[in-house]
mmCIF file as Biopython writes it, N, C-alpha, C and O atoms, coordinates in Angstrom:
data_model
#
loop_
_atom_site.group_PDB
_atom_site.id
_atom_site.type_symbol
_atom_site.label_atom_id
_atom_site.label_alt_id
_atom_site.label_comp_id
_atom_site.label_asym_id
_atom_site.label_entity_id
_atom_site.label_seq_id
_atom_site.pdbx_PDB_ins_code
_atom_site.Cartn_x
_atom_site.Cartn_y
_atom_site.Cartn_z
_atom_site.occupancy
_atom_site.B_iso_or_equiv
_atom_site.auth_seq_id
_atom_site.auth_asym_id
_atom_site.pdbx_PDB_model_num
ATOM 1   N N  . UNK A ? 1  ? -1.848  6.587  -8.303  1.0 0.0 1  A 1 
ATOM 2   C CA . UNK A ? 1  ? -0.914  6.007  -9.244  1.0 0.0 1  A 1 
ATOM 3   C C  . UNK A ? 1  ? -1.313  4.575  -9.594  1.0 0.0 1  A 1 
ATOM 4   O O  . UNK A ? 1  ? -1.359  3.927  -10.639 1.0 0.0 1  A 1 
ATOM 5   N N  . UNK A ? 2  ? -1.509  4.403  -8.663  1.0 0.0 2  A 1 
ATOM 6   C CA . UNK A ? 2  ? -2.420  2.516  -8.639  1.0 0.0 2  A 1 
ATOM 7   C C  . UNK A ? 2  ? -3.392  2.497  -9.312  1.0 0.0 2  A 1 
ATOM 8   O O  . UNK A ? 2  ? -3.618  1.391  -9.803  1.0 0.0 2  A 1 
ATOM 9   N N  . UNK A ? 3  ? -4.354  3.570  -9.646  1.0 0.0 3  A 1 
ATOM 10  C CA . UNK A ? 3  ? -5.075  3.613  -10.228 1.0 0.0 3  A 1 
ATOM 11  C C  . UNK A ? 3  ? -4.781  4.212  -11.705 1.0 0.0 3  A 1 
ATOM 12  O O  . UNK A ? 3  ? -5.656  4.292  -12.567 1.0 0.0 3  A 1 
ATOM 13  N N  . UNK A ? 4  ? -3.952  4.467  -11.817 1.0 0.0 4  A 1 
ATOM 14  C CA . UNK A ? 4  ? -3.754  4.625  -13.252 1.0 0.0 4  A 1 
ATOM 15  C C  . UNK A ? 4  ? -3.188  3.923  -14.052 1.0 0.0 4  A 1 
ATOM 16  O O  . UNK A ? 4  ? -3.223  3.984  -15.281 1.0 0.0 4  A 1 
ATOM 17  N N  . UNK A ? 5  ? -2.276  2.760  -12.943 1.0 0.0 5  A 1 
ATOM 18  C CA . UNK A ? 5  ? -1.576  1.429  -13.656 1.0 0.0 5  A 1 
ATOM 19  C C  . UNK A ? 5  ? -2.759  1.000  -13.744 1.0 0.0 5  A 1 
ATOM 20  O O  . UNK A ? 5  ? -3.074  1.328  -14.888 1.0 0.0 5  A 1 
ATOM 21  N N  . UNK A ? 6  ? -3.531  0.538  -13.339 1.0 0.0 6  A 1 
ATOM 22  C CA . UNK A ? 6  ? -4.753  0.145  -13.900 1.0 0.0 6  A 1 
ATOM 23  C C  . UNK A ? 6  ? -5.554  0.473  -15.174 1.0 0.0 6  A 1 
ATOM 24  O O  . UNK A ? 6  ? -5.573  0.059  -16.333 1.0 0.0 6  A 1 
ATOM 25  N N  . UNK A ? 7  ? -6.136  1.298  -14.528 1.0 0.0 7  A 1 
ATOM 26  C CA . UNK A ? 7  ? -6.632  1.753  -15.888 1.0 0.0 7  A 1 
ATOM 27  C C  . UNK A ? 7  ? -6.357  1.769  -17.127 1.0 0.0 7  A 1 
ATOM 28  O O  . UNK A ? 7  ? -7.111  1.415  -18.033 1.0 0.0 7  A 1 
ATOM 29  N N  . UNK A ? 8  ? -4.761  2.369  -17.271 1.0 0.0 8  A 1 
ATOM 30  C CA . UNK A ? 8  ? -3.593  2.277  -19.045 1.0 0.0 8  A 1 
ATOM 31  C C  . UNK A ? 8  ? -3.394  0.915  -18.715 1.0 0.0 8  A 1 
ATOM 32  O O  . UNK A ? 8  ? -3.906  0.230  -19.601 1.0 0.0 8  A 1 
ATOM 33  N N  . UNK A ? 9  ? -2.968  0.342  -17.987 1.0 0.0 9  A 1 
ATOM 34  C CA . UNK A ? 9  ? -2.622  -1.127 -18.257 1.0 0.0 9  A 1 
ATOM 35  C C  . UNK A ? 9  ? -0.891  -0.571 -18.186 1.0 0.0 9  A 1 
ATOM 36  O O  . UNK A ? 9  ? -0.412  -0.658 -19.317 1.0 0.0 9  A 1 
ATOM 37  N N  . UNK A ? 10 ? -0.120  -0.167 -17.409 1.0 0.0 10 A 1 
ATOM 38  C CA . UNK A ? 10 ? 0.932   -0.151 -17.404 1.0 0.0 10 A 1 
ATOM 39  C C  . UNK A ? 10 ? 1.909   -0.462 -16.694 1.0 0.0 10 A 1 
ATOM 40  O O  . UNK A ? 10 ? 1.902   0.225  -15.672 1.0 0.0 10 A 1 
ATOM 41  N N  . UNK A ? 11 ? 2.743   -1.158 -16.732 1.0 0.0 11 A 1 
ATOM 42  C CA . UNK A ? 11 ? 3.571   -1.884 -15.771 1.0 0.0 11 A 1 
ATOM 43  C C  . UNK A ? 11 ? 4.702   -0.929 -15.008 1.0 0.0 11 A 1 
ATOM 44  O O  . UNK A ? 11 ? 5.094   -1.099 -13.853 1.0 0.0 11 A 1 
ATOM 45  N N  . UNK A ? 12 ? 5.090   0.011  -15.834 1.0 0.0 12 A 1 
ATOM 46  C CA . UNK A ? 12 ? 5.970   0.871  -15.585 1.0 0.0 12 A 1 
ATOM 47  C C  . UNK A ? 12 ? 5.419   1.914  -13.986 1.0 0.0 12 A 1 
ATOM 48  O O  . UNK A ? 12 ? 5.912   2.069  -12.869 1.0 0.0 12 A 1 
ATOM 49  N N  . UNK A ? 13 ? 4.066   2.471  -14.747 1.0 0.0 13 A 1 
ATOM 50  C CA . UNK A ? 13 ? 3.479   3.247  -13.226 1.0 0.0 13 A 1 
ATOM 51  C C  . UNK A ? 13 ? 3.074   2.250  -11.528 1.0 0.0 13 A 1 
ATOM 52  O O  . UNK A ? 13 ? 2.920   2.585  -10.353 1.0 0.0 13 A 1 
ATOM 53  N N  . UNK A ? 14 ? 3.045   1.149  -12.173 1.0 0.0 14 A 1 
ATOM 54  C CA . UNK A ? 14 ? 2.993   0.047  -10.972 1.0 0.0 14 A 1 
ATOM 55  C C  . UNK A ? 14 ? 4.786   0.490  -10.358 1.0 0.0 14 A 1 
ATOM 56  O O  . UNK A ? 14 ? 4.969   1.176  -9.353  1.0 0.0 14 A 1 
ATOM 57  N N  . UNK A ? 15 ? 5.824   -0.033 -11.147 1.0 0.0 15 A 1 
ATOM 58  C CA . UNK A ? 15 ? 6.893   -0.013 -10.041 1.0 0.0 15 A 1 
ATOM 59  C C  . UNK A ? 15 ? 7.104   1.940  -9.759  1.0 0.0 15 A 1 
ATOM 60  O O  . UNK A ? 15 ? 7.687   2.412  -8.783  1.0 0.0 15 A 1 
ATOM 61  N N  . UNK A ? 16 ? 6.560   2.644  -10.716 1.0 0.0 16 A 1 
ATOM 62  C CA . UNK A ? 16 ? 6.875   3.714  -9.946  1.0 0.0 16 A 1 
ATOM 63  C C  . UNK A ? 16 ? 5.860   3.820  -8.652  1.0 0.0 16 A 1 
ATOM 64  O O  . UNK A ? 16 ? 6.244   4.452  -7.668  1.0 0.0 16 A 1 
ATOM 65  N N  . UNK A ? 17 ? 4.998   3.405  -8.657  1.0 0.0 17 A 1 
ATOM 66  C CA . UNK A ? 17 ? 4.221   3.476  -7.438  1.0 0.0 17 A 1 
ATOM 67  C C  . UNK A ? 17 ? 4.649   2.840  -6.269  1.0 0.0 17 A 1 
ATOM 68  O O  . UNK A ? 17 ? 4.480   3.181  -5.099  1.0 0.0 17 A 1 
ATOM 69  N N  . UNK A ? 18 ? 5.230   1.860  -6.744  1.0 0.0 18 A 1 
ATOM 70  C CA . UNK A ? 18 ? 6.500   0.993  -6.026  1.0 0.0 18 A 1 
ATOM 71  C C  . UNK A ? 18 ? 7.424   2.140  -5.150  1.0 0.0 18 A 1 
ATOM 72  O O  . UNK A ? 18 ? 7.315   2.541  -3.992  1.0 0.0 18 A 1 
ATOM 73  N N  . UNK A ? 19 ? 8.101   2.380  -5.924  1.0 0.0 19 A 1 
ATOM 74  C CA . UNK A ? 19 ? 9.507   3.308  -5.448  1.0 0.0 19 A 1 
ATOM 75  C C  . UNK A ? 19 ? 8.560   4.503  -4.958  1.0 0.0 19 A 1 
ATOM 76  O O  . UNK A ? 19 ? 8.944   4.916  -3.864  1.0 0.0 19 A 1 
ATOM 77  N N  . UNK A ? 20 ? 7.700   5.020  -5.330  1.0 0.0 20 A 1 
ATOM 78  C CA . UNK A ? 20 ? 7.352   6.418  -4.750  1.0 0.0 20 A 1 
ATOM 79  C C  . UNK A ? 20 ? 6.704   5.872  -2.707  1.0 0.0 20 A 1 
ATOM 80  O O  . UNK A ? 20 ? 6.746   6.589  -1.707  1.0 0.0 20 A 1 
ATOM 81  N N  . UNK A ? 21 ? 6.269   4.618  -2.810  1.0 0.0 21 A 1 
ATOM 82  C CA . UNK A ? 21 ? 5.503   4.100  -1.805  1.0 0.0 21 A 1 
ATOM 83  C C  . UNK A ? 21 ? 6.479   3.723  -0.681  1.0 0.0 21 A 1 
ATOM 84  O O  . UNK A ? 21 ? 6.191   3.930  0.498   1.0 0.0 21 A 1 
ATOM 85  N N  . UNK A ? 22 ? 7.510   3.227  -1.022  1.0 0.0 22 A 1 
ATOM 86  C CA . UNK A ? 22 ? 9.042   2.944  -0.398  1.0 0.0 22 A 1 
ATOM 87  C C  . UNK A ? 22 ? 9.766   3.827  -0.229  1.0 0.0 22 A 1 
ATOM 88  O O  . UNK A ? 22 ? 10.767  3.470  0.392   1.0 0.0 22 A 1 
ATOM 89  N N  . UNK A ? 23 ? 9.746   5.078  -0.545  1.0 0.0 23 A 1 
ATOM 90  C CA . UNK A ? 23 ? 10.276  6.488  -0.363  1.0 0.0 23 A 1 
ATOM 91  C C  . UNK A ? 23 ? 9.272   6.812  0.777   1.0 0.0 23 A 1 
ATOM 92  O O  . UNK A ? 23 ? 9.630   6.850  1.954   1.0 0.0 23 A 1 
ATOM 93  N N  . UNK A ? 24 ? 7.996   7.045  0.370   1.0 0.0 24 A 1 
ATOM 94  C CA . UNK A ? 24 ? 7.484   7.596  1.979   1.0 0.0 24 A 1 
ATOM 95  C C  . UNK A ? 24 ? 7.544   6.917  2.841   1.0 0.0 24 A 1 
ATOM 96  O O  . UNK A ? 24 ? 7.601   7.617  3.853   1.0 0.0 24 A 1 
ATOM 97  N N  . UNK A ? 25 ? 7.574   5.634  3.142   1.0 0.0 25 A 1 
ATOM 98  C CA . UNK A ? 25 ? 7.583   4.604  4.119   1.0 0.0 25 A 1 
ATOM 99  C C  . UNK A ? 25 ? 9.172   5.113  4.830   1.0 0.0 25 A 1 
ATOM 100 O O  . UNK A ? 25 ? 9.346   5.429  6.007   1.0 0.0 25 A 1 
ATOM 101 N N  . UNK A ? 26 ? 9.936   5.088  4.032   1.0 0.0 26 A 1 
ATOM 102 C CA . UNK A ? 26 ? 11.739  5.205  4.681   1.0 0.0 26 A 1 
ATOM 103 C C  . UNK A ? 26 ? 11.683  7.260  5.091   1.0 0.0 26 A 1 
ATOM 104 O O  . UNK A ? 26 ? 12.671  7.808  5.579   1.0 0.0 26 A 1 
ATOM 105 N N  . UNK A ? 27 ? 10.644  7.890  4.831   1.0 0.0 27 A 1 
ATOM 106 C CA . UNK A ? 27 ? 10.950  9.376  4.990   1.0 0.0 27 A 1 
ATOM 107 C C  . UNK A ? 27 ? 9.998   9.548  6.072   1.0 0.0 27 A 1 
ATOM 108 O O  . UNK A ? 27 ? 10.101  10.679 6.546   1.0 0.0 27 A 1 
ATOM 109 N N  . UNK A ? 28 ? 8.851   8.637  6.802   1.0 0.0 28 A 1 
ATOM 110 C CA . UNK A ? 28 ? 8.072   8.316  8.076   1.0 0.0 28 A 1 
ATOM 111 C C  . UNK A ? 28 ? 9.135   7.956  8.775   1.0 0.0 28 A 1 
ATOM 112 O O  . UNK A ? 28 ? 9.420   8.635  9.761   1.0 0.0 28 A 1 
ATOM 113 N N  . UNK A ? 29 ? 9.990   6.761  8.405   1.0 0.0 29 A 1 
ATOM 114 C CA . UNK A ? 29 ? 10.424  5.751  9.350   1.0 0.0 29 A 1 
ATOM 115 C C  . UNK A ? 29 ? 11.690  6.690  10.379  1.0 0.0 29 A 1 
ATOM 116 O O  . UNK A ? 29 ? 11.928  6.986  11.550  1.0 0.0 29 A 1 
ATOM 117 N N  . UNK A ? 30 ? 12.255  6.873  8.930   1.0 0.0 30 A 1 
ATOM 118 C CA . UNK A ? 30 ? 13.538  7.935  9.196   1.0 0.0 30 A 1 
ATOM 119 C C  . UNK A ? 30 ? 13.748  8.707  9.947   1.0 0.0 30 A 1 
ATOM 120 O O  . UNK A ? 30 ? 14.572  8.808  10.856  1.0 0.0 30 A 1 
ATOM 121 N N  . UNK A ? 31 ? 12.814  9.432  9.500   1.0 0.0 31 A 1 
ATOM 122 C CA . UNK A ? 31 ? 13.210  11.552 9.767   1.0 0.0 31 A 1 
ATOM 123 C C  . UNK A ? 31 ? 11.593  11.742 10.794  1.0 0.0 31 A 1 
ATOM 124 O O  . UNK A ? 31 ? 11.583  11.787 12.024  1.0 0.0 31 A 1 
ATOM 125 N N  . UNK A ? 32 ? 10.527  11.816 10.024  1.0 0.0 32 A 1 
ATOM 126 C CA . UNK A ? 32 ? 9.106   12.215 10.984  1.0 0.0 32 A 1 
ATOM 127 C C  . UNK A ? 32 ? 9.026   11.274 12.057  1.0 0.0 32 A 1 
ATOM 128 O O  . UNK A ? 32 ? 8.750   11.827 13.122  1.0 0.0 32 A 1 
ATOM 129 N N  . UNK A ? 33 ? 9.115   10.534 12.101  1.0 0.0 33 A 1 
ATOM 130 C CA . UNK A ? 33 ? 8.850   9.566  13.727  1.0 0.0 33 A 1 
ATOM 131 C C  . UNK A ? 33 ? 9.557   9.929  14.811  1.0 0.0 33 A 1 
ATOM 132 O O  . UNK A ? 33 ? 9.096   10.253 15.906  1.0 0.0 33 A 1 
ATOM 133 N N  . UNK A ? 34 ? 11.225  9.841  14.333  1.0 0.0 34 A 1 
ATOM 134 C CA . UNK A ? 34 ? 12.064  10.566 15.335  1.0 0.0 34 A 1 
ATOM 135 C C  . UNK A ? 34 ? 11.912  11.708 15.914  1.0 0.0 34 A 1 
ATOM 136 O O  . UNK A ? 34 ? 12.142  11.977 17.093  1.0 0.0 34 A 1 
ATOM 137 N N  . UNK A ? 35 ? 11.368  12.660 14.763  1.0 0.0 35 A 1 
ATOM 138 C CA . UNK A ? 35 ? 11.297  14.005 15.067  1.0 0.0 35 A 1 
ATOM 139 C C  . UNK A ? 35 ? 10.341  14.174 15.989  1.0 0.0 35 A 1 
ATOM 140 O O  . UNK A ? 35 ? 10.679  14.905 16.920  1.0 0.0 35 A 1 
ATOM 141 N N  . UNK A ? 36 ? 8.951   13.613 16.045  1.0 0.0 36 A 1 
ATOM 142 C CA . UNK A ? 36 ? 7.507   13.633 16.419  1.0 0.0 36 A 1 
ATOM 143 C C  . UNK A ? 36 ? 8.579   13.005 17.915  1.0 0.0 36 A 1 
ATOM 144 O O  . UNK A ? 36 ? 9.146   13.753 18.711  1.0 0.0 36 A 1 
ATOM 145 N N  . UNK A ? 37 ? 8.601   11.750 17.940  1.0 0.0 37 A 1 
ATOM 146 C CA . UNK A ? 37 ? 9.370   11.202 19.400  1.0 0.0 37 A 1 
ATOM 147 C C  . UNK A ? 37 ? 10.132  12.271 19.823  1.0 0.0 37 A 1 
ATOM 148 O O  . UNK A ? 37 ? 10.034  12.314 21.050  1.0 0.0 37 A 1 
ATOM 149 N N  . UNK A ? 38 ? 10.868  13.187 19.399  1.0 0.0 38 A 1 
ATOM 150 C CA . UNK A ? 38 ? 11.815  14.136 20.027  1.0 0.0 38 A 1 
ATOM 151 C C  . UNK A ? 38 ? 10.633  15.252 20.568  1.0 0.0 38 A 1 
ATOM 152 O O  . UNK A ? 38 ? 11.152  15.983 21.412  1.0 0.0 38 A 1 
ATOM 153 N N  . UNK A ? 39 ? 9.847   15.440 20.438  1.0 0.0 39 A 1 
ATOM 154 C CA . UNK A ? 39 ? 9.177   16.745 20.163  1.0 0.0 39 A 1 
ATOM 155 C C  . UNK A ? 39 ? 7.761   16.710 21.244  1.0 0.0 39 A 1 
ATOM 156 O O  . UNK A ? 39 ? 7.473   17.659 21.974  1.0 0.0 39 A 1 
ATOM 157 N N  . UNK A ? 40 ? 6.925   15.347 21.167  1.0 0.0 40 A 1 
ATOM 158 C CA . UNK A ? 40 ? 6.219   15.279 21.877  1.0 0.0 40 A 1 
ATOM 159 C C  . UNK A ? 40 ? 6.210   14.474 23.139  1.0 0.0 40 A 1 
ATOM 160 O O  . UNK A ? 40 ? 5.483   14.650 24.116  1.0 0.0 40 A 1 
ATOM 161 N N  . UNK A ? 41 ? 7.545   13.157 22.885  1.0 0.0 41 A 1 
ATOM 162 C CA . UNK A ? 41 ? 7.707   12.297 23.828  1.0 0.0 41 A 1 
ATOM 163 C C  . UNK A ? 41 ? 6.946   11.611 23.957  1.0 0.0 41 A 1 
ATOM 164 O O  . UNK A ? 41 ? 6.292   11.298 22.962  1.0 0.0 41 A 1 
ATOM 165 N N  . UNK A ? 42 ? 6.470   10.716 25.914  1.0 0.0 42 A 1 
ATOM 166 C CA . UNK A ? 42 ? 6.061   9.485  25.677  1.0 0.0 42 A 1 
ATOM 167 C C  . UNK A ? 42 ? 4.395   9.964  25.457  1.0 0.0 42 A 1 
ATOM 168 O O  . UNK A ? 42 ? 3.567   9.088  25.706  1.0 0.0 42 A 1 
ATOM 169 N N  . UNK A ? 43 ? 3.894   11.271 25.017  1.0 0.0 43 A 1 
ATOM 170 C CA . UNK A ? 43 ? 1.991   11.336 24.174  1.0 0.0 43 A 1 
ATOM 171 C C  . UNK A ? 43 ? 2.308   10.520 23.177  1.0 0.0 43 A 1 
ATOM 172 O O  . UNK A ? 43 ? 1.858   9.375  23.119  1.0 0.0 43 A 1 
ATOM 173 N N  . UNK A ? 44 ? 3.128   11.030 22.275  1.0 0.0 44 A 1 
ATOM 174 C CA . UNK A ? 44 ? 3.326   9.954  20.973  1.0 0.0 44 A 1 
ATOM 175 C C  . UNK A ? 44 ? 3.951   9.066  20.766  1.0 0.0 44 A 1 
ATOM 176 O O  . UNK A ? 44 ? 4.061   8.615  19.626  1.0 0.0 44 A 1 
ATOM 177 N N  . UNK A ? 45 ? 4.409   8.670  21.566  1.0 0.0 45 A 1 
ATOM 178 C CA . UNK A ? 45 ? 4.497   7.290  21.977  1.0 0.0 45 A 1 
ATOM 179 C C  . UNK A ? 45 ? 2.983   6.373  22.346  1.0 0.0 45 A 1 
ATOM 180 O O  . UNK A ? 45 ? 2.630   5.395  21.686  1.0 0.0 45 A 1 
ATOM 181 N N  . UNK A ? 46 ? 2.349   6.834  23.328  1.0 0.0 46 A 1 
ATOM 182 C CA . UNK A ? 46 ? 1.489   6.247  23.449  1.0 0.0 46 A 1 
ATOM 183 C C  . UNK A ? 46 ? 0.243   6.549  22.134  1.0 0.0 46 A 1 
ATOM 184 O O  . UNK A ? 46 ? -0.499  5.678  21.680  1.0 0.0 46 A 1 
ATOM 185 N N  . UNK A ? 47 ? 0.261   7.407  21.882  1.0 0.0 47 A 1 
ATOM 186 C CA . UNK A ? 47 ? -0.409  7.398  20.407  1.0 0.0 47 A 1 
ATOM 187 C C  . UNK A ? 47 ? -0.176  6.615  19.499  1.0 0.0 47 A 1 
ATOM 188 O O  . UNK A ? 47 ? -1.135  6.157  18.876  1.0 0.0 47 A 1 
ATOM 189 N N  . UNK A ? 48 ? 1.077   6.255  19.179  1.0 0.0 48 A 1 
ATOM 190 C CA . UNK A ? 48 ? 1.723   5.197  17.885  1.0 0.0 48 A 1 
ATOM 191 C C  . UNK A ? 48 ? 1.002   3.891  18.283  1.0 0.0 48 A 1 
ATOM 192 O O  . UNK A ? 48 ? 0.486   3.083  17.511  1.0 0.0 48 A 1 
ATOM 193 N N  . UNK A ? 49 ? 1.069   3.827  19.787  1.0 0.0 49 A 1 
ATOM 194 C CA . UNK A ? 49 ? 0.500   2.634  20.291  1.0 0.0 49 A 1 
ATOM 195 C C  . UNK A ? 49 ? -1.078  2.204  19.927  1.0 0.0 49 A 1 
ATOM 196 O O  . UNK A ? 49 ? -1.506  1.153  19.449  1.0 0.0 49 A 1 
ATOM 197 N N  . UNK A ? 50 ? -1.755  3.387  20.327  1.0 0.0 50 A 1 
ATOM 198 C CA . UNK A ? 50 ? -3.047  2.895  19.672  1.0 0.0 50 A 1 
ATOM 199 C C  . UNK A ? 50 ? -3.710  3.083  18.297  1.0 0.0 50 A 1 
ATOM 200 O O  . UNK A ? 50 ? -4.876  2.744  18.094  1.0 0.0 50 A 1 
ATOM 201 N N  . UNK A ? 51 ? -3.060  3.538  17.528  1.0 0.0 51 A 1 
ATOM 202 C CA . UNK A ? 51 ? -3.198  4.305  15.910  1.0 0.0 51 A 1 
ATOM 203 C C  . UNK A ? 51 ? -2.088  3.217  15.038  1.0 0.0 51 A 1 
ATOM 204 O O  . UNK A ? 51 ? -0.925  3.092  15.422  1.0 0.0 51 A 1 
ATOM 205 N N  . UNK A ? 52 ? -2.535  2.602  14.045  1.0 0.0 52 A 1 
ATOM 206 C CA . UNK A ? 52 ? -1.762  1.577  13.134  1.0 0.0 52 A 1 
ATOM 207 C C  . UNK A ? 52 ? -1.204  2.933  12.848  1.0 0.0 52 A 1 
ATOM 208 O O  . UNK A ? 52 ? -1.757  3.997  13.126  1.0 0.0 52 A 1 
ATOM 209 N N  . UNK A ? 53 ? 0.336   2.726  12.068  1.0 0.0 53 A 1 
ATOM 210 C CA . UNK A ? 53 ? 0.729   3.829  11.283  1.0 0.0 53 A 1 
ATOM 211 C C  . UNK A ? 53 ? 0.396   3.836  9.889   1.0 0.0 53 A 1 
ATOM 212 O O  . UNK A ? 53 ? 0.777   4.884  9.368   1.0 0.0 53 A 1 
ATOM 213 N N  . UNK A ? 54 ? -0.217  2.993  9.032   1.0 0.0 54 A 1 
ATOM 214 C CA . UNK A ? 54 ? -0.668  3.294  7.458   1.0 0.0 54 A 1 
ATOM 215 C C  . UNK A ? 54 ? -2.252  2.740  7.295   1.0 0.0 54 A 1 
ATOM 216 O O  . UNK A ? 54 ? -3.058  3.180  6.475   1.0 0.0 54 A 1 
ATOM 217 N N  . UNK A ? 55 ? -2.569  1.392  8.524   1.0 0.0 55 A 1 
ATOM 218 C CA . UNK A ? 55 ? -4.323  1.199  8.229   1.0 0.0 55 A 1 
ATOM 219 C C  . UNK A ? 55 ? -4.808  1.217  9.631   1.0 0.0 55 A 1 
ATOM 220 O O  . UNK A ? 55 ? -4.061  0.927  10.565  1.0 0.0 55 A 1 
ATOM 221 N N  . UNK A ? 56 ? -6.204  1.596  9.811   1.0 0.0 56 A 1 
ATOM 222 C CA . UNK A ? 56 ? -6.475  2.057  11.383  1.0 0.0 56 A 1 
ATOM 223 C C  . UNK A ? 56 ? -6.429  -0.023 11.332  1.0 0.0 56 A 1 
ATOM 224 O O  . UNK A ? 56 ? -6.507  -0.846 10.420  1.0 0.0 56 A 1 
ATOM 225 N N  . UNK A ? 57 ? -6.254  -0.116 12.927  1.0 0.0 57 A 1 
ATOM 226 C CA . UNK A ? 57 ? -6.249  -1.318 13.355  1.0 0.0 57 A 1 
ATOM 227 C C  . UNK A ? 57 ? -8.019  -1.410 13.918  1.0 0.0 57 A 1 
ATOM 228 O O  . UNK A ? 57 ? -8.790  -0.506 14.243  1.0 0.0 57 A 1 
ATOM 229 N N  . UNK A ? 58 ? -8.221  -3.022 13.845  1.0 0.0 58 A 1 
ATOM 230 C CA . UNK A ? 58 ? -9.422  -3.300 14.152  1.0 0.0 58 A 1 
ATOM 231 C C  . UNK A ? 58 ? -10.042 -2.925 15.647  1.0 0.0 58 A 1 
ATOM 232 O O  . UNK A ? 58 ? -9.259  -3.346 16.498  1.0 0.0 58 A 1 
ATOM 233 N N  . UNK A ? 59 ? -10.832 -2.475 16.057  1.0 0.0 59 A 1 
ATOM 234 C CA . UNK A ? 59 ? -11.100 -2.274 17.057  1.0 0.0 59 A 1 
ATOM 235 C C  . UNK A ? 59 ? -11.644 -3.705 18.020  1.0 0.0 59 A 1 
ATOM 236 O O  . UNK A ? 59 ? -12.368 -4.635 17.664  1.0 0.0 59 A 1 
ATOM 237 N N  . UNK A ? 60 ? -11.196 -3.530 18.915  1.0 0.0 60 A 1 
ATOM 238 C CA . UNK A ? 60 ? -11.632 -5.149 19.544  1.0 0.0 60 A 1 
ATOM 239 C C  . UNK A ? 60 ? -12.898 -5.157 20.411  1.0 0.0 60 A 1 
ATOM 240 O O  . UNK A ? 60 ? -13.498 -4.112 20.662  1.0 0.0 60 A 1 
ATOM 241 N N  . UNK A ? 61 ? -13.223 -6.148 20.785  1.0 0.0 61 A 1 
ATOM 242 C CA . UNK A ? 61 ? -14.791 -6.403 20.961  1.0 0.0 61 A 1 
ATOM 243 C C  . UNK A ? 61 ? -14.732 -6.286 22.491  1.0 0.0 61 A 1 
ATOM 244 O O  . UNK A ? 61 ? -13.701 -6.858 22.844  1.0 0.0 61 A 1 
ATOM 245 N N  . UNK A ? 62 ? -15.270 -5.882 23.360  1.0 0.0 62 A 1 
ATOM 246 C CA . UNK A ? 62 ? -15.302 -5.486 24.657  1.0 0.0 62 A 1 
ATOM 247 C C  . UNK A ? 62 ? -16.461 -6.457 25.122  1.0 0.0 62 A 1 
ATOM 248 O O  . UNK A ? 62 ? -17.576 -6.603 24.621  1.0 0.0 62 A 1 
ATOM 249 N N  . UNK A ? 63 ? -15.756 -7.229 26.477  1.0 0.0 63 A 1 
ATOM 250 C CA . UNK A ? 63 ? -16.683 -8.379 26.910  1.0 0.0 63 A 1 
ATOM 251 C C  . UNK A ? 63 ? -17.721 -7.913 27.849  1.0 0.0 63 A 1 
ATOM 252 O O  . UNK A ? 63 ? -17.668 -6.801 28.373  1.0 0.0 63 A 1 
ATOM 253 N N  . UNK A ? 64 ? -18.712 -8.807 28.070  1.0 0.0 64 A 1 
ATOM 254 C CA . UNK A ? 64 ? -20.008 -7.695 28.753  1.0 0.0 64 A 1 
ATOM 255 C C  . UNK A ? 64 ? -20.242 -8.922 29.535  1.0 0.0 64 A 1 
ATOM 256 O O  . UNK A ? 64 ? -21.139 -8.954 30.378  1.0 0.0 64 A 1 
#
Protein backbone atom coordinates (compact mmCIF):
# COMPACT_ATOMS: atom_id res chain seq x y z
CA UNK A 1 0.00 0.00 0.00
CA UNK A 2 3.08 2.16 0.81
CA UNK A 3 4.09 1.50 -2.24
CA UNK A 4 1.43 2.60 -4.15
CA UNK A 5 1.06 5.92 -2.16
CA UNK A 6 4.11 6.35 -3.67
CA UNK A 7 4.11 5.67 -6.77
CA UNK A 8 0.27 7.64 -7.66
CA UNK A 9 1.39 10.21 -5.37
CA UNK A 10 -1.59 9.79 -3.08
CA UNK A 11 -2.27 10.94 0.21
CA UNK A 12 -5.42 9.17 0.75
CA UNK A 13 -3.68 5.39 0.35
CA UNK A 14 -0.94 6.68 2.88
CA UNK A 15 -3.68 7.14 5.77
CA UNK A 16 -5.40 4.06 4.57
CA UNK A 17 -2.23 2.29 5.08
CA UNK A 18 -2.35 4.09 8.26
CA UNK A 19 -5.64 2.60 9.58
CA UNK A 20 -5.13 -0.80 7.86
CA UNK A 21 -1.46 -0.93 9.86
CA UNK A 22 -3.22 0.09 13.28
CA UNK A 23 -5.87 -2.52 12.79
CA UNK A 24 -3.29 -5.32 12.64
CA UNK A 25 -1.16 -4.01 15.34
CA UNK A 26 -4.56 -3.83 17.87
CA UNK A 27 -5.79 -7.57 16.25
CA UNK A 28 -1.84 -9.03 17.36
CA UNK A 29 -2.03 -7.08 20.50
CA UNK A 30 -5.61 -8.04 21.37
CA UNK A 31 -6.85 -11.36 20.39
CA UNK A 32 -3.43 -13.51 18.81
CA UNK A 33 -0.95 -12.88 21.65
CA UNK A 34 -3.40 -13.80 24.32
CA UNK A 35 -4.51 -16.63 22.52
CA UNK A 36 -0.81 -17.94 21.57
CA UNK A 37 -0.04 -17.12 25.70
CA UNK A 38 -3.15 -19.27 26.53
CA UNK A 39 -2.22 -22.07 24.28
CA UNK A 40 1.47 -22.49 24.44
CA UNK A 41 2.42 -20.76 27.76
CA UNK A 42 5.75 -19.85 29.21
CA UNK A 43 7.57 -21.50 25.18
CA UNK A 44 5.97 -18.35 23.96
CA UNK A 45 6.66 -16.45 26.28
CA UNK A 46 10.11 -17.09 26.09
CA UNK A 47 9.95 -16.84 22.33
CA UNK A 48 8.35 -13.21 22.35
CA UNK A 49 11.43 -12.70 24.37
CA UNK A 50 13.91 -13.41 21.84
CA UNK A 51 11.97 -12.58 18.42
CA UNK A 52 11.08 -8.55 18.03
CA UNK A 53 7.34 -8.81 17.24
CA UNK A 54 7.29 -6.66 13.75
CA UNK A 55 11.49 -6.22 13.02
CA UNK A 56 13.97 -9.10 13.93
CA UNK A 57 16.12 -7.36 16.70
CA UNK A 58 19.89 -6.91 16.22
CA UNK A 59 21.82 -9.69 17.15
CA UNK A 60 24.53 -8.81 19.72
CA UNK A 61 28.17 -9.28 19.47
CA UNK A 62 29.52 -12.12 21.68
CA UNK A 63 32.83 -11.29 23.61
CA UNK A 64 35.85 -13.61 22.93
Amino acid sequence: MLGWATLFRVLDLVLYALVVGICFHLFIRLYEEPHLKRVFGKEYEDYCVQVGRWLPRPRRRRST
